[in-house]
N, C-alpha and C positions, 0 to 999 in steps of 0.2 A: 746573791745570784750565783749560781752556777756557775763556772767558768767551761769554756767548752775547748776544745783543743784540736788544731788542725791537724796534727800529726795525727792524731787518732781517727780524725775524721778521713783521713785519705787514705789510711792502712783498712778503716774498716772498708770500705768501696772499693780499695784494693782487692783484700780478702772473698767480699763478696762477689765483684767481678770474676776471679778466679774459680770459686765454689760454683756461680750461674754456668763457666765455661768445661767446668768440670764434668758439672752432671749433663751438661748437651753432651761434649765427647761420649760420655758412658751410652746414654741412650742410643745417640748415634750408631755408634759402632755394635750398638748390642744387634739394633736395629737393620743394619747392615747385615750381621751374622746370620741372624733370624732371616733375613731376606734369601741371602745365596743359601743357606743349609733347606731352606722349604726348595727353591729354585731347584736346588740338584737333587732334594729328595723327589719333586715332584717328577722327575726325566727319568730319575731312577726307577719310582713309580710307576710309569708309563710300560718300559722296559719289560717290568715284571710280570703284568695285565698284558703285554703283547705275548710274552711267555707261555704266561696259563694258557692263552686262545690260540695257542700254534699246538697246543698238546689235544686238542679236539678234534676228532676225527671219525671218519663214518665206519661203524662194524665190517665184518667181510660176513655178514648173512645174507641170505636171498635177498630180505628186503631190509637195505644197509638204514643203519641209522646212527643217528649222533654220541659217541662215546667219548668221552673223558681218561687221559691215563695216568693218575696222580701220580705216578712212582716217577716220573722224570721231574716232579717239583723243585723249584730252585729255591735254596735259602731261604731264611726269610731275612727278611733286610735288618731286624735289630735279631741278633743271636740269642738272645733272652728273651725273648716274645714269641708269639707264634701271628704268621700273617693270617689272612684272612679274606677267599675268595666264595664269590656267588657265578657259576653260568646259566645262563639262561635262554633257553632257546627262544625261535622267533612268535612259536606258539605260547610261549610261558611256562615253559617244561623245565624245571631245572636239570643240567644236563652233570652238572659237578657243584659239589658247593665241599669248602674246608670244617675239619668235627668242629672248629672252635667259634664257626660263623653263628654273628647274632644279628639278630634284625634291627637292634639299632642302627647297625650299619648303615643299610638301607631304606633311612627314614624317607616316607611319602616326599616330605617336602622340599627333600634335596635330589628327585629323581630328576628335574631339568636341569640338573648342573654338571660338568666332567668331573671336578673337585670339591671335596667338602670336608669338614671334619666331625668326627663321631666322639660319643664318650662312654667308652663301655669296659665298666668295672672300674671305674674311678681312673682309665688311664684313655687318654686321647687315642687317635686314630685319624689316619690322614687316606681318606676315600678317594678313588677313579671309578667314573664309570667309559668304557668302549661301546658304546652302540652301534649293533646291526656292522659286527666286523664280519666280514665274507670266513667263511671254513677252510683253511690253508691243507686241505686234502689233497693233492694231486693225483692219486688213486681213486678218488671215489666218485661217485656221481658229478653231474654238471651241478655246479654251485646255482641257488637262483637265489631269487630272495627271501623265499622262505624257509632256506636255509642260514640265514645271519645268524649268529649270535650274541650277547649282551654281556660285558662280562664287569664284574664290581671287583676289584680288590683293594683290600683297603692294609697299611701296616702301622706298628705302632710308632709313634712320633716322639717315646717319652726319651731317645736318646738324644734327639734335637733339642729337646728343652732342656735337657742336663746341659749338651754344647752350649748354648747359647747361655745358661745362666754361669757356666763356668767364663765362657768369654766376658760376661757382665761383672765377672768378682774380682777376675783379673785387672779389668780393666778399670774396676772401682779402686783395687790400691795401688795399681802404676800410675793412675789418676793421681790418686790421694798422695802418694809420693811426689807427684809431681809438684800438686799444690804446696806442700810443705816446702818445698825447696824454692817455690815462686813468692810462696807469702815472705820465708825469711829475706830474699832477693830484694822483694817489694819494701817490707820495713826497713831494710839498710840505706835503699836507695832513696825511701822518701824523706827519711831522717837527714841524709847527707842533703837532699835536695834544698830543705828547710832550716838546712845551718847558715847560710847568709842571711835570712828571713831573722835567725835568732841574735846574730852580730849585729845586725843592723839594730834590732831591737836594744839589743846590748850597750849600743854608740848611743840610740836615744837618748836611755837611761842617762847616759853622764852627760847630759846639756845641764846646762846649768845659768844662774843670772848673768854670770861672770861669763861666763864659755860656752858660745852659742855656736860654736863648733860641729859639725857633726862630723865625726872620724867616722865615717860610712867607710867597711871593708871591698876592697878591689872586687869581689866576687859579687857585691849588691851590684857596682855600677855595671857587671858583666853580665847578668841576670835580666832575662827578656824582660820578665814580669817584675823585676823591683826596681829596674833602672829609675824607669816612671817615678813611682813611688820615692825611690832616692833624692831626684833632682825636683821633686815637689815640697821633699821636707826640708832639702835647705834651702828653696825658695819662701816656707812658710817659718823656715827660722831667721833669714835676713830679714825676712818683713817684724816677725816679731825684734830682732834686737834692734834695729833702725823703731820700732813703735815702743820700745825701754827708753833706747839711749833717749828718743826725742823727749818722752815721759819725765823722764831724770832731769833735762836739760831744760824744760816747763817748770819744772817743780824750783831748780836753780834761781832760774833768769826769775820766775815769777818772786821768790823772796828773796831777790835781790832788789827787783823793781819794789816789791813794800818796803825793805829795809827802808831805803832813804827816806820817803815822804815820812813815815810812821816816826823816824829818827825826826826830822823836818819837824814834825807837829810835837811829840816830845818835848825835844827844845825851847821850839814855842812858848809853851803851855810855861815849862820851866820857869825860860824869862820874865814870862806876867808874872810870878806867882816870887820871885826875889824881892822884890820891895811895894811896900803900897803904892798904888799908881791913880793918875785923876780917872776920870768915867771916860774921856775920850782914850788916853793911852791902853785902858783894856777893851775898850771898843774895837781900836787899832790891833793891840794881838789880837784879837778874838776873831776878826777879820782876814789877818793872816791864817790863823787856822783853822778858818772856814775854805780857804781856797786849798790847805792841804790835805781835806777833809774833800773836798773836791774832787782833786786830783787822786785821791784813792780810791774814790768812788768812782771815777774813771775809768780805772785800771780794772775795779770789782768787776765794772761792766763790760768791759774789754775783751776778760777772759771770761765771765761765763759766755756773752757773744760765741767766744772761739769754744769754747766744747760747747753750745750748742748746734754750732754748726757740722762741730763732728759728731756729735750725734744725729744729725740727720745724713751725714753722710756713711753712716752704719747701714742706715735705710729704716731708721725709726721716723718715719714720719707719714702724718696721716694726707688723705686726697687733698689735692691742692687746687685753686681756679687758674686760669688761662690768664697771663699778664702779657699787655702789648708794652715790647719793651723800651720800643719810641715814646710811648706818654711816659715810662717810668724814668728814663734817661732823660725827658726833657725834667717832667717835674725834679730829680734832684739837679738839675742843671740852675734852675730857677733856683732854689735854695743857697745856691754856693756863689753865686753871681756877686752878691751884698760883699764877698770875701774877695771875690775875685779883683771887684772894682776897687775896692782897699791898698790892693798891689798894684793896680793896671792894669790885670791882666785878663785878657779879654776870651770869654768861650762860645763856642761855636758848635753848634749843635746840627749835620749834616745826617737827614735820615732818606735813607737810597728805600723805603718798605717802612711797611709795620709788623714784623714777626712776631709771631705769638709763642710764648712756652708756658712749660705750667709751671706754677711755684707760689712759692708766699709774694706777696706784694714788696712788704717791708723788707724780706730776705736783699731782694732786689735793688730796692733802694739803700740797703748797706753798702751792698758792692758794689752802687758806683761812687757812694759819698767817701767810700774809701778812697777808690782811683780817683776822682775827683780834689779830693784831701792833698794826696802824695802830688797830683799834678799840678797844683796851682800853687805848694808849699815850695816845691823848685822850679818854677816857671820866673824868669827874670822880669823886671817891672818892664810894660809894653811889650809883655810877651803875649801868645795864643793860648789856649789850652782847645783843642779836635773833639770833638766825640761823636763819633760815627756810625750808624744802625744798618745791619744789610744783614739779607738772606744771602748764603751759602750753601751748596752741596746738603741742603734740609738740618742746616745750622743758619739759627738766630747768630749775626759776626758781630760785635763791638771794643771798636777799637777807641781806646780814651791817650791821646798824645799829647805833650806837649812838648813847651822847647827850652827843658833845661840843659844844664851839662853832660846827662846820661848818666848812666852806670857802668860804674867800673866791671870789666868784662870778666873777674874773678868773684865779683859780688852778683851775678845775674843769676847762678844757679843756687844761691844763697837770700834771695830776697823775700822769698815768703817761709820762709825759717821763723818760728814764733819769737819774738825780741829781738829781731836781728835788724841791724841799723847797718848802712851799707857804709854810713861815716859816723865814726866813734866819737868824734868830739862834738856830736850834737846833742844839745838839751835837752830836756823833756819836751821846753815847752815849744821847742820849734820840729822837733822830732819824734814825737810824740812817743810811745811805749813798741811800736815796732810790732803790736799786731794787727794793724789796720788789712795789710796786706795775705796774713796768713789767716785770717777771716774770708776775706775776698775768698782766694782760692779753696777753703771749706765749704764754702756755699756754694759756690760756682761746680764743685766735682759731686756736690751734693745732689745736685740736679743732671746729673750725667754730662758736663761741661768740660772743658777746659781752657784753663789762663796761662798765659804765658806775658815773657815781656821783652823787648827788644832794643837795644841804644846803640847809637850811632854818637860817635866822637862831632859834636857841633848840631845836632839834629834833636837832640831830646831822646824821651824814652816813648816806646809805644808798647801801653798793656791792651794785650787782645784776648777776648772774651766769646769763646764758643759755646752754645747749649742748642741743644736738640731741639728745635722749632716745631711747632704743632702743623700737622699735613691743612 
């Protein structure tokens, strides 16, 4: 695939920003030129049509009449052109007209308008007509009104359009200079813009299994737009080294926890197999190393339990039904009872509701044979074990207490730690493998939850159990 490159993409939108701003300026200003050059030709124009019609005047015959005196003509406005006028008396007499006048001039269809433009002989012409102006005679008869006259002159325009298309060439390479000097401006500055973009890139690069470091340069975290970005990547790089280390330390504890039993049965095996033995004495090992065959099989199911659980806390997992979690807390309450009475220790099932959430059945009944597990395993003989059901702020609450010694208040943010045992010198078999509890809490965050746990020096511990209750 293609690789696409932002540098490139912001110089071009650069570039072509500049070019769209270019050519408005050129038009604009041509447009402008073209405006005031018509503007003052058209005043001028006027000027010259007042001109011609002041040179009209009545004979000195008996019976005066309208004459024209071309020798006082004025310029004509482009000095390499010859203008071009029509008069017209009020009868339709033409009273003066110039040798060079064509009737294009005076096309029918522009006779309703003051201004127009003609084309004749392949060069433009910029038309006035004066209607019914009174005769500027003061010698001569009373002016009436069928003494007005009409008058058209029209000049050539073709130095306007040289001005204007010189203004337009000018203005095309002080433009185009211009761009040249903004594009380079633009790729300097977008390049320097995008060099903490490339450092940071650069710092990625060297993370590593080992070094989950990100040496982000001072200018990323001063950066509107990477700060963000910055303090996202090393919040998704703690998450990932804390999700190694934990990995590493699973993989650890986990062959640690098989070394022994697998060593265990080993041995076992070994000893039957030293000297012939009666049918009872290999009955006896064989016994033995069914219970460590057992206890591996324990463990097997232990941990896949826990990466099950974390896989549904990825969010693989499919629609679930509605569990009322007062029947599920009672029924594994009933289950543990048989254990409980073993100890003396007596449980108590207090359900303030029946909240409902969604989830697997069995999920639910892990989590509490877990808390249930840990609370009656340290509950002192004629002790309680609590378990308590309530709605909350649209949290299902359950809280499972009892009344042992507590937890040591450096081991409480360490208790659902996969293998982790809050005291080291306990056995297997009264301690069990230490992921009872980091199951718990995968299921429980699984389902949008949270567990926590709490001890008091003489009071026991209380694990509390929050999840999102169905409306």
């Amino acid at each position: 695939m293609k690789r696409l490159s932002i540098t490139r993409r912001l110089i071009v939108s650069v570039l072509l920003t500049q070019v769209v701003l270019t050519g408005a300026v050129v038009v604009l200003a041509t447009y402008l030129t073209k405006w005031q050059l018509r503007k003052a030709f058209d005043s001028e124009l006027h000027g010259r049509a007042m001109s011609v019609a002041a040179l009209v005047r009545f004979s000195e015959d008996q019976h005066p009449r309208l004459i024209f005196d071309s020798t006082l003509m004025p310029p004509p406005l482009d000095r390499e052109r010859h203008d071009m006028y029509d008069i017209i008396a009020k009868d339709g007499k033409i009273i003066g007209q110039s040798p060079t006048w064509s009737d294009k001039v005076s096309s029918a269809t522009m006779l309703d308008r003051s201004y127009w433009t003609a084309h004749v002989a392949n060069e433009q012409y910029r038309v006035i007509r004066l209607k019914d102006i009174p005769v500027l005679d003061s010698e001569g008869p009373e002016v009436t009104e069928s003494t007005t006259i009409t008058v058209l002159y029209a000049a050539s325009t073709e130095e306007i359009r040289e001005r204007v298309w010189a203004v337009a060439i000018l203005t095309s390479i002080g433009s185009l200079v211009l761009l040249g000097i903004a594009t380079l401006i633009s790729v300097l500055m977008v390049r320097k813009g995008l060099t903490p973009l490339a450092a940071l890139a650069s710092s990625a690069g060297k993370v590593t299994a080992r070094d989950w470091k990100l040496y982000a340069p001072d200018e990323a975290h001063a950066t509107a737009e990477l700060a963000p970005l910055t303090a996202a990547m090393d919040r998704m790089l703690a998450t990932l080294e804390r999700a190694f280390t934990s990995q590493r330390e699973f993989v650890t504890n986990a062959a640690h926890e098989l070394k022994t039993p697998i060593a265990v049965l080993k041995s076992t095996l070994q000893l039957a197999l030293q000297r012939p033995r009666t049918a009872d004495e290999y009955q006896h090992e064989l016994r033995n190393a069914l219970e460590d065959v057992a206890r591996l099989e324990a463990l097997t199911h232990s941990m896949l339990r826990l990466a099950r659980a974390e896989q549904l806390q990825s969010g693989q997992r499919i629609d679930v039904p509605a569990v009322d979690l007062a029947a599920s807390c009672e029924t594994s309450a009933e289950r543990w009872r048989p254990m409980a009475e073993a100890k003396s220790v007596h449980i108590d099932v207090q359900s303030l509701g029946s909240p409902q959430v969604k989830g697997d059945p069995d999920d639910f009944e892990i989590i509490w044979n877990n808390l249930l597990d840990n609370a009656i395993r340290y509950s002192p003989s004629g002790g309680e074990v609590r378990l308590s059901i309530s709605r909350e702020n649209g949290n299902a609450h359950v809280v499972v207490q009892d009344q042992g010694p507590g937890i040591r208040e450096q081991d409480l943010q360490n208790i659902f730690d996969r293998f982790h045992r809050s005291d080291a010198s306990r056995s297997r078999e009264t301690g069990g493998y230490g992921l009872g509890l980091a199951i718990a809490k995968a299921m429980v965050e699984a389902y949008g939850g949270t567990i926590s746990a709490e001890t008091r020096n003489g009071s026991g511990t209380a694990f509390s159990v929050k999840i999102p209750a169905l409306s």
